[in-house]
N, C-alpha and C positions, 0 to 999 in steps of 0.2 A: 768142625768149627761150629761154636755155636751162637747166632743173632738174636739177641731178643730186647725187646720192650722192656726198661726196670718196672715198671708198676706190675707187667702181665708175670713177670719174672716173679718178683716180690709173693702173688700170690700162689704162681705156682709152688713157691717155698713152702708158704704158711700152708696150702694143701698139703702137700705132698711128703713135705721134709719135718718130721719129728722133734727134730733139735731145732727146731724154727723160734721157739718160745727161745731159746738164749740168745738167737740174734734180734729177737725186737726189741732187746733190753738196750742194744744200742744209738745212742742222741744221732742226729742227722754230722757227716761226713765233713762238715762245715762248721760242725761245732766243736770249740774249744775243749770240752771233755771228752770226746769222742776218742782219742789216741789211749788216753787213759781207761774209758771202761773197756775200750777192746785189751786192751792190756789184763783185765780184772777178770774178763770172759773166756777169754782167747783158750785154756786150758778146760773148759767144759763146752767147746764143741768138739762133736763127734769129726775124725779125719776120713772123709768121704767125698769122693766124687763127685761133681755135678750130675754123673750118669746117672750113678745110682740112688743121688736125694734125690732126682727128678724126673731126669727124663725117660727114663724107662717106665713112671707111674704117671705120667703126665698124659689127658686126653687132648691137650692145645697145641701138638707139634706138628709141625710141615718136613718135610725133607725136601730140598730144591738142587737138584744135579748141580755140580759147576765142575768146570773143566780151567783148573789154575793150581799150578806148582806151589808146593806145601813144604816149608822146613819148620822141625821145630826150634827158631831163634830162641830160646829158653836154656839152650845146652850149650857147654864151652865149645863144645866140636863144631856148634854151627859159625864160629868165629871164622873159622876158613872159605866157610864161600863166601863171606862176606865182606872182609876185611882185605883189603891190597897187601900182598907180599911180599917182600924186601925181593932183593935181587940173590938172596940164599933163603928163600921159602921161609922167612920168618915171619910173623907176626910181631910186630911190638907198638905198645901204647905205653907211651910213657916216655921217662927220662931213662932213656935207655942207649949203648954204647955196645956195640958188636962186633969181635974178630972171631975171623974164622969159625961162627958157629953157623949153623942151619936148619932146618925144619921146626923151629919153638914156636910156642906163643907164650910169648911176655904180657900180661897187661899188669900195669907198676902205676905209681902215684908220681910223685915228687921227686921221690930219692931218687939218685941216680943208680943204675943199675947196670954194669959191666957182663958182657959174657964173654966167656972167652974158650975157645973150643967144646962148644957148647951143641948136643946135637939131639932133636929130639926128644926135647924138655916142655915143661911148662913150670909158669912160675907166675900166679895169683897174688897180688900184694894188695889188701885192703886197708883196713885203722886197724884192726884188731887183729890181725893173722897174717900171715906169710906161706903159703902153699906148695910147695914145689915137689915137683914127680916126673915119673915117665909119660910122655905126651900120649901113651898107648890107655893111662890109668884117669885121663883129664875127666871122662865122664862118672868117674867116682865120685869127683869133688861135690856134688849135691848129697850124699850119704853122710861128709863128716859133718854139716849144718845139726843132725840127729845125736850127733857125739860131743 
């Protein structure tokens, strides 16, 4: 986990990180064009790490021990410790309707969504896509974003 100061941050960039010169091209976060040049830039930075633009070259780091449980909330899998489970190990969010299924996570919008002997599934529903797979395939679903 990494804590830092934006300004000390900021320079550790411009030291350290190469591709530093296309992020300064960006107006401040608050500003009304700001969505758009990152949009104009977004394909001419380099896809790298925090590690490795920084802090593997950085002489300004501390390491401070902590002793506190770590998930990565970032992944569909971590929806299960988190989220309360029906009374047949379901997850659902949404407008959702279930017989006889068990072990899914559902997360749905609006529409209504029916399952019915449904066991072991997931089923992602955004604006734009519909997802659905074997609950064993769920941490795929950040690979298709590249497709």
């Amino acid at each position: 986990m990494f804590i830092f100061n934006v300004n000390n941050m900021l320079k550790e960039l411009e030291n350290n990180y190469s591709g530093y010169a296309v992020l300064k091209e960006l107006p401040s976060i608050s500003s009304a064009e700001y969505s758009k040049k990152l949009e104009e830039i977004y394909h001419d930075c380099e896809s790298i790490s925090i590690d490795y633009a920084v802090m593997e070259k950085s002489k300004n780091i501390y390491v401070v021990p902590g002793d506190f449980g770590w998930d990565d909330i970032g992944t569909w899998n971590s929806l299960e410790r988190y989220i309360a489970k029906d009374e047949n190990q379901n997850i659902l969010n949404g407008n959702i309707v279930s017989y006889d299924s068990s072990n899914n996570i559902i997360y749905a919008g609006d529409k209504k969504i029916i399952l019915l002997d449904a066991n072991d599934i997931f089923c992602i529903d955004t604006d734009d896509v519909l997802v659905i797979g074997k609950k064993e395939s769920i941490s795929k679903v950040h690979e298709l974003r590249k497709k």
